[in-house]
Each structure stands twice: as structure tokens, then as C-alpha cells.
N, C-alpha and C positions, 0 to 999 in steps of 0.2 A: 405246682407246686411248686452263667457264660458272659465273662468276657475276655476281652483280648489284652486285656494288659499285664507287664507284667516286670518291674524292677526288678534288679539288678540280683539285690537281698534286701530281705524281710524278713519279717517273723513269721506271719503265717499269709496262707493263701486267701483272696479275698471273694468269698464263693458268691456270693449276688451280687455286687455293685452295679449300679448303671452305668454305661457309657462313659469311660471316663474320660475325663480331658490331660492336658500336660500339663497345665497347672497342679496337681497332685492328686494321683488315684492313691488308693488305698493298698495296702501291701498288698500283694499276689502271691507269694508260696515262702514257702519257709523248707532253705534248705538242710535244715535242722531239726532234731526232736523237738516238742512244745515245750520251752522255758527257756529257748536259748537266749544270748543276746546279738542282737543286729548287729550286722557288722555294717551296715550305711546306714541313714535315716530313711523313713518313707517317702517319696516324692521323688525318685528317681525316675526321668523321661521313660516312654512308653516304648520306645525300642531301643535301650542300652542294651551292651551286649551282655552275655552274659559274666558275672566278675567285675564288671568296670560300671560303677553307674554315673560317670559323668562319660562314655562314650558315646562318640557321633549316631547320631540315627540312622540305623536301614531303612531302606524302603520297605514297607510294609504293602500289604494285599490292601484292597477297599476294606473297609469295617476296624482296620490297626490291627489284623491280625495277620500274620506270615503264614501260610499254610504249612510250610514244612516244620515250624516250632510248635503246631499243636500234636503233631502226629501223636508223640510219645506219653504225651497226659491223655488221649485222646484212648490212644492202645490199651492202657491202663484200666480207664475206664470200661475199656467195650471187653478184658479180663474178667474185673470185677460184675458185670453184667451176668456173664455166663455163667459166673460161681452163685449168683441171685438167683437165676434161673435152677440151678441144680438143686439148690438148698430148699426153694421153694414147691417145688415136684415133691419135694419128702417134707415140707411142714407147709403145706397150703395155708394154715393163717398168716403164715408172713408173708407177705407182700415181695418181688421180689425189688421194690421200692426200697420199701422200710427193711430188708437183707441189706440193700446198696449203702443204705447211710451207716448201720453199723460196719461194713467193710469200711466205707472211708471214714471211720471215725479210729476204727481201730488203726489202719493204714499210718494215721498221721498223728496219734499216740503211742505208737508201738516205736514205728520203725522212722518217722517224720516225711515230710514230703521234698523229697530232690527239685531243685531250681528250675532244671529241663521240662518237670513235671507240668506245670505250673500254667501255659500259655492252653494246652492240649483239656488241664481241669477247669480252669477258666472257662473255656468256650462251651464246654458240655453242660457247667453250671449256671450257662446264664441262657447263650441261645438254644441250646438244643431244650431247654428246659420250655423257653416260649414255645416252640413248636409243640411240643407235649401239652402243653395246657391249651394250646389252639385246636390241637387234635382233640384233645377232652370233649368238645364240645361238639363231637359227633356220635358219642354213646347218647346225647339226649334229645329225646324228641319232647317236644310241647304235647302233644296231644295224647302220650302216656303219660305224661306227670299230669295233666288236666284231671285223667279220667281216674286218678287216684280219688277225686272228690274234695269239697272245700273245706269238712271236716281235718284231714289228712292235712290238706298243704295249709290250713290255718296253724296247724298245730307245728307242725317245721317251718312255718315263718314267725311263729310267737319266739319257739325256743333257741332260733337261731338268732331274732332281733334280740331278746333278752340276754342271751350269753353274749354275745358281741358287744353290748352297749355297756354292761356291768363289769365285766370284765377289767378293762382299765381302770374303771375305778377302784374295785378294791386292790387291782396292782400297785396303784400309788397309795392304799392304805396300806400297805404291806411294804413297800420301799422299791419296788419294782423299778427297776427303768424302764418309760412311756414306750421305746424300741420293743422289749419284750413282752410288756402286757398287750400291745397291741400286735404281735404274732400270734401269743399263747391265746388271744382271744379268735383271733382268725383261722389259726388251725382246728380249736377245741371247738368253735361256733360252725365252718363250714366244709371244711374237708382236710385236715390234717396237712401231712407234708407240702402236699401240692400246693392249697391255698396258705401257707407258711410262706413257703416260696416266693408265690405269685404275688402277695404280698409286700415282701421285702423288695422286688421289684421296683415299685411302686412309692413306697413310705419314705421319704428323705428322715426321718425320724429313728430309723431302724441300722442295725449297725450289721457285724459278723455273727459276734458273741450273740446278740439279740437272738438272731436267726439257727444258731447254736441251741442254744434254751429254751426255743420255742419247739426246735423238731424234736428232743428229747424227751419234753414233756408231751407230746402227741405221742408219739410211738409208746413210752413208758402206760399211759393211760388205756390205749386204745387199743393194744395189745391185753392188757387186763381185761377188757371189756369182753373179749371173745370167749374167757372162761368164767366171766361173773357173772353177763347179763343171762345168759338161758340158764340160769342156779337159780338166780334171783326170780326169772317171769315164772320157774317152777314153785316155787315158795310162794308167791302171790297171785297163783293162780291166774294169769295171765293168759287169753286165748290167741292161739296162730296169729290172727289178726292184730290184735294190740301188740302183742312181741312184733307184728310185720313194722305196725309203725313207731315201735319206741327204738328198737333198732337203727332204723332206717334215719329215725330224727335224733339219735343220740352220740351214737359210734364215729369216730372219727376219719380213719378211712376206709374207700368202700370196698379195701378186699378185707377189710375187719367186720365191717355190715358180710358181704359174701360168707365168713367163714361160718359168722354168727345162722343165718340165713341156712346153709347148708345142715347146719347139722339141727337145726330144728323143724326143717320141712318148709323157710318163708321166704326163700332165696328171692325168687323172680320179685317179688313184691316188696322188698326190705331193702334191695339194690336198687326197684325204682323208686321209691320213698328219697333214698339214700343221694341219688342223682336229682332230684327239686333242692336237695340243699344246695347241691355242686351250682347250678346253675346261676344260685345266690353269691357266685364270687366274685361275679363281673359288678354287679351294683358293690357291690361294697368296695371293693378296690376301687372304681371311680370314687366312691362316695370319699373315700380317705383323702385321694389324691385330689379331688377336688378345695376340702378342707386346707390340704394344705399350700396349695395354690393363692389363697387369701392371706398366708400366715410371711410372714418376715421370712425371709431365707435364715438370717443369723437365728429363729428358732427353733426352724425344723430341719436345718440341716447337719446329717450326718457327720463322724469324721471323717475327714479325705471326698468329699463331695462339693463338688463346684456350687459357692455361694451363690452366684449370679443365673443360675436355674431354675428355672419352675416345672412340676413334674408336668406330663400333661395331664388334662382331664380324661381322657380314659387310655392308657398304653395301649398302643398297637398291639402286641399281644392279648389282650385282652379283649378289645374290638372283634378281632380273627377267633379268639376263644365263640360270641355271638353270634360271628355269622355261619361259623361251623355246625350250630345248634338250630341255625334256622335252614340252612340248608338239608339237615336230616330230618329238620319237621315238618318241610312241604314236599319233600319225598324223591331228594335229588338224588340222594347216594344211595347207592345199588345195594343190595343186599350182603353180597361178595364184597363189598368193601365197609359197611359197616361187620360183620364176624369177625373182621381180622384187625377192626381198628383198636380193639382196646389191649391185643397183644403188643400191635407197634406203639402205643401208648405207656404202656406200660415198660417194653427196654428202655425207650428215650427218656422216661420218669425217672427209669433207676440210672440210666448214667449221669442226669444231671441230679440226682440225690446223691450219688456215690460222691459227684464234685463237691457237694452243698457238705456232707459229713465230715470230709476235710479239713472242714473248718470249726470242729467239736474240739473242745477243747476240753476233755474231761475234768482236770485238775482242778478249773473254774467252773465246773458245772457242782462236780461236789462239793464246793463252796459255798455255791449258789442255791443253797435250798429255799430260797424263798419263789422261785420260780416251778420249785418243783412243786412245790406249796396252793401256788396261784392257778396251778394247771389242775391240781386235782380242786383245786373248789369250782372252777370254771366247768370239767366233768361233772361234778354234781349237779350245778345247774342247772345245763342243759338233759343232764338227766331226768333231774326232778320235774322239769317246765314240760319239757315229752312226753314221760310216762302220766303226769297227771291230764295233757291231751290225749293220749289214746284210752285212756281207763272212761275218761268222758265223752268221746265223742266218736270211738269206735267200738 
């Protein structure tokens, strides 16, 4: 669905960036409520102190990150975790992922996010984030998504091709920025927050804000879905089985498929449906990042992102997402360590979401109704391209 930089001042914190350089990362935290004004420009060196952004550099740890400056963004985070976890015990369809992002949304609307903060949400939201989506890839085995049949996986590979490909385009009929239609397609096409994320990663195309409006419109929809779809497969008469795979091929994420799932009897079957999509994140993220590998830098590059870069063809985090996935489908991981890996999945999920919310900037989201816009047609689609696979072919 982390990194270590972090000026002096900024406006707001910059919750995915890649690796930055010192030729100019993108701001890092905003010791202010959202609409302050900077008090320095962005491009302040990578270890100014705090207060001073023309001061000498510290010596940093390997990676540019000091270990003792992330403690307190870090603390923060591993807070906001436990309040996800408690909230979640008493509303099981929230995720306690999608809990994490509303805490850091409100966090850094309400009250704003302190400077100290900054280096500690950084790292949660970028690396601890890859480690979660590497781990992701030990909930799936190949040979339970096989044995779903080609019915099933034709049908969430129709409507995950389809929503993904269409998507941007009616974003740019709609005025979209190409950063957020190509989130809001990647979340709404394969797994919500996570591949929003993993994503943004990835995309030199993709900004903050992008990544802002793409996780709001996922949550916002995929939250709904948990109390429309089993209303709706009741009205159309829908049997276990077709609700297992319109679910499974529709719903954004998969403890929204889970909640879905539980309360109609199609749980095991609707998660593994739900999981052939998930595995669908690693082709498509190369598949972008290769795209833009061919493209000019001066077009696909981001603000505050190193012109003279090209991303790679498949992110190491993503590679490791792979061989996580091949590792549990030739039968290396133990039992005891697959039960317990989608709870350690799932903390490391929500504290690099809680970092990734941070970066919500309400004020310009309800401005931005055209994203809210693009995400519910994007939902339709994939609805519509699902449900008309399962009614046919299951």
C-alpha cells in the first residue's frame, strides 16, 4: 500500500517520495496546521538542523536517516496503531489500515504535524510500508488462486484490466491530474490503500495530493461497498457463489471483501478471489514503471523529484512482494508463520498508512470533487465488468 528526509520547514510532510537526493526532496512535515505559510522554500539539505535550513550537515546513519530523529514520528505512529487496533475489535469492517489513515488525516488537520515529527513519519511511510507489501505476498499461494478455476480468475483479470486501463482516461476527460487518475485507478482496480501506495512508489508522475485523493476515494467507496453489496446481491438474487466472486473481484480492500464475506456466509472464498487480484500489483506497477522508463524525465517527473532518474523496472519492494508469494506456494513457510503473518501485516500496513494520511489534506480534497467523481465511476466499472462475470460464468 518511508523516507528519511526531512527540511528544516515546510508545508506539509511528504509521505511516499522515493529516495531523495540533495538536489531537492520534496517538503517533509509541516510544523503548522494545513494553510500555513513556509517560513523557507523547499529544498532544504537532507540533514539541516532543525530551525536553520541552511545548517551544516550531520552525519547521518546509512539510508540518510539518523536513528534517534525518527524515534518520536515513529512513537507516534506505533500510538496511533494501537488506537486502530482497538477501534477495529469494535467495528471489524474497518480495517485497522483504513482506521490508521483517518487518524493521520485528522492528526494533521486538526492539530498539524510538529517538525520533530517528521523524519519518525517519513520512515514508516515509505520503508516500513515496503516491508508490508513484501510481507503481503505471503497470504497468497498460486495453487489456491489456480484452483478458484479459469471462470473466476478470467473474470478478475477482465475487470481489473478494464478498470485500470479506462480509468485514466476518463480522468483526463474529467480534468483529473494523470498523478491521480493513475492512483484512483490502481487502488479502485487492485487493492485499495496498499496498491495506492505501492503505486505512488513507483509512478514519478504521482505527487502527495495525488496520493491524498486517491486513498480517500478508496476508503470513501470501499467502505460503502460493505453495506451495499449484500442489499444489492439480495435484490438480484445473487447466489453464495456469485456474491463469493463479485465481491472478491469488486471491493477494494480485502478486509472490506473480509467483512463483506463474513456476514454473508462467503468469507474463505471472497478473500481468496480477493487475493488473485492483490497478486495483480506487481505486473502492473512494473508495467507503469516500465512505461515510464521510456518517457523523458522532464514528463514524468514529479515535483521535488530528481530529473536525472529513471525508476527501475520492477522496485525491489516489489520483486520481494514475488518472491514472498512464491515462497508460500511451493510450501516453504510453515504454518505458524503463515496465521500470524497477515496480523504483522496488517500493524506495519496501518503505521505506514497512518504516515501516508498525514499527508490528507482535507481543505483541497473538498475542493476536489472531481476525484471524488472519477473514483465512484471507476467503482462502477469494476463492478459492473464483475458482477456481469459472475452471473455468467459462475
Amino acid at each position: 500500500m518511508p523516507t528519511g528526509n526531512h527540511p528544516a520547514t515546510a508545508t506539509r510532510f511528504s509521505t511516499l517520495a522515493p529516495a531523495a537526493t540533495s538536489s531537492g526532496p520534496r517538503s517533509a512535515a509541516s510544523p503548522t496546521k494545513p494553510g500555513a505559510t513556509p517560513s523557507a522554500a523547499p529544498g532544504a539539505t537532507l540533514s539541516a538542523a532543525p530551525g536553520s535550513a541552511g545548517a551544516a550537515p550531520r552525519r547521518a546513519a546509512p539510508g540518510g536517516v539518523r536513528p534517534r530523529s525518527v524515534l518520536p514520528g515513529v512513537g507516534v505512529a506505533a500510538v496511533a496503531v494501537m488506537l486502530s487496533l482497538v477501534v477495529n475489535r469494535f467495528v471489524p469492517a474497518l480495517s485497522p489500515a483504513v482506521i490508521a489513515v483517518f487518524c493521520g488525516a485528522a492528526t494533521a488537520n486538526l492539530a498539524g504535524i510538529p517538525q520533530r515529527l517528521a523524519p519518525g513519519l517519513a520512515f514508516v511511510s515509505r520503508r516500513v510500508l515496503r516491508l508490508a507489501i513484501a510481507l503481503l505476498g505471503l497470504q497468497i499461494a498460486v495453487p489456491e488462486v489456480l484452483a478458484l478455476g479459469w471462470q473466476t480468475l478470467a473474470t478478475v483479470a477482465v475487470a481489473t484490466g478494464v478498470t485500470f486501463a479506462v480509468t485514466p482516461r476518463i480522468g483526463r476527460a474529467l480534468g483529473v491530474t494523470p498523478g491521480t487518475s493513475l492512483l484512483v485507478a490502481t487502488g479502485v482496480s487492485i487493492c485499495g490503500a496498499a496498491a495506492v501506495a505501492a503505486m505512488r512508489q513507483s509512478a514519478r508522475t504521482c505527487d502527495d495530493d495525488d496520493a491524498a485523493s486517491a486513498l480517500s476515494v478508496v476508503v470513501l467507496y470501499g467502505t460503502a461497498a460493505i453495506v451495499l453489496m449484500p442489499v444489492l446481491a439480495a435484490l438480484m438474487g445473487l447466489s453464495p457463489a456469485q456474491l463469493t466472486v463479485w465481491a472478491g473481484a469488486a471491493v477494494h480492500e480485502v478486509a472490506q471483501v473480509a467483512a463483506i464475506g463474513a456476514a454473508s456466509g462467503v468469507l474463505a472464498g471472497a478473500v481468496t478471489v480477493k487475493l488473485a487480484r492483490v497478486i495483480l500489483l506487481a505486473p502492473m506497477v512494473a508495467l507503469v514503471s516500465h512505461r515510464q522508463r521510456r518517457l523523458p524525465a522532464m514528463l514524468t517527473g514529479a515535483p521535488g523529484r530528481s530529473q536525472g532518474t529513471r525508476p527501475p523496472i520492477m522496485p525491489l519492494f516489489v520483486a520481494a512482494f514475488l518472491a514472498m508469494v512464491a515462497v508460500r506456494s511451493i510450501g516453504w513457510v510453515p504454518a505458524a508463520v503463515t496465521d500470524v503473518v497477515p496480523q504483522v501485516t496488517g500493524v506495519l500496513m496501518a503505521a505506514a498508512l497512518f504516515g501516508l494520511g498525514t499527508g490528507v489534506n482535507v481543505r483541497k480534497l473538498v475542493k476536489g470533487g472531481r476525484a471524488v467523481l472519477l473514483g465512484g465511476i471507476a467503482t462502477g466499472i469494476i463492478a459492473a465488468v464483475s458482477l456481469a462475470g459472475a452471473v455468467l460464468f459462475v
